[in-house]
C-alpha angles and dihedrals in degrees: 000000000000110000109199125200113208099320122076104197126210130161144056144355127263144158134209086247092058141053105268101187117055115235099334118127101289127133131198129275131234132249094240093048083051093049085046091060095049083057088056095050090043093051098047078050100049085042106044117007094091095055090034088060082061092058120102072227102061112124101194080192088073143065142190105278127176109212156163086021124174146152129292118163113298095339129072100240117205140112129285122220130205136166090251101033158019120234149173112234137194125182121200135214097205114085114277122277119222122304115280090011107157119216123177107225113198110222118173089259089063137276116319118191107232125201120209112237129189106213094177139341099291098014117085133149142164113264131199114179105211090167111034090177125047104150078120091067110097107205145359092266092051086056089044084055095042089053086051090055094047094052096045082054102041091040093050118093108255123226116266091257099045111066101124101129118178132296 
């Protein structure tokens, strides 16, 4: 069952390695940014997968994928999916804060409450779980599809009355 935390998703497939959103602003990113978020998706591997097969939650269907990035500031903004979760990610290019620090990031969807995570020693990111549960998802493409979804929510412009974000 897919649990969601403040965002509903609905819409279109897309990898790291693609646009995911059609002509929005979005540029390009840069070989090394894309190496970067293998990395990523490496790292939350190397770190977690062992004690996440453990998990009730664990889809073996799934892996860790890094996708839908852009740019935001200073950050690359996407989605981060595990075989456990789906996050918002952002991964910084300043050195780490302490561990567990919290940080809201406004995004045009509303404010989401971000956590700082150290995936290894030179690899850290802010991290906000929206699905903590996705052993419903059938295959790698349905969760790309699934992270699409998410960012085209998250990155539209919410309704004045409905700025609720996640945390």
């Amino acid at each position: 069952m897919l649990a969601a935390r403040g965002v509903a998703a609905e819409r279109h497939p897309g990898r790291y390695t693609d646009p995911c959103t059609k002509e929005e602003t979005m540029q390009a990113l840069s070989p090394e940014q894309y190496a970067r978020l293998r990395e990523l998706a490496d790292a939350w591997t190397g770190r977690h997968l062992k004690a996440a097969k453990r998990d009730p939650r664990f889809n073996p269907r799934l892996t860790a994928d890094a996708l839908c990035f852009q740019r935001h500031g200073d950050h690359l903004l996407g989605a981060l999916v595990t075989p456990l979760s789906l996050s918002l990610v952002l991964l910084p290019e300043a050195s780490p804060p302490p561990a567990q620090s919290t940080r809201r990031v406004s995004l045009p969807s509303g404010d989401y409450a971000f956590r700082a995570e150290q995936l290894d020693e030179t690899l850290w990111l802010w991290r906000c779980e929206l699905l903590d549960d996705l052993s419903d998802l059938g295959s790698r493409e349905a969760a790309s599809r699934l992270a699409q979804q998410l960012m085209e929510r998250v990155m539209a412009p919410a309704a004045p009355d409905d700025r609720t974000g996640a945390g």
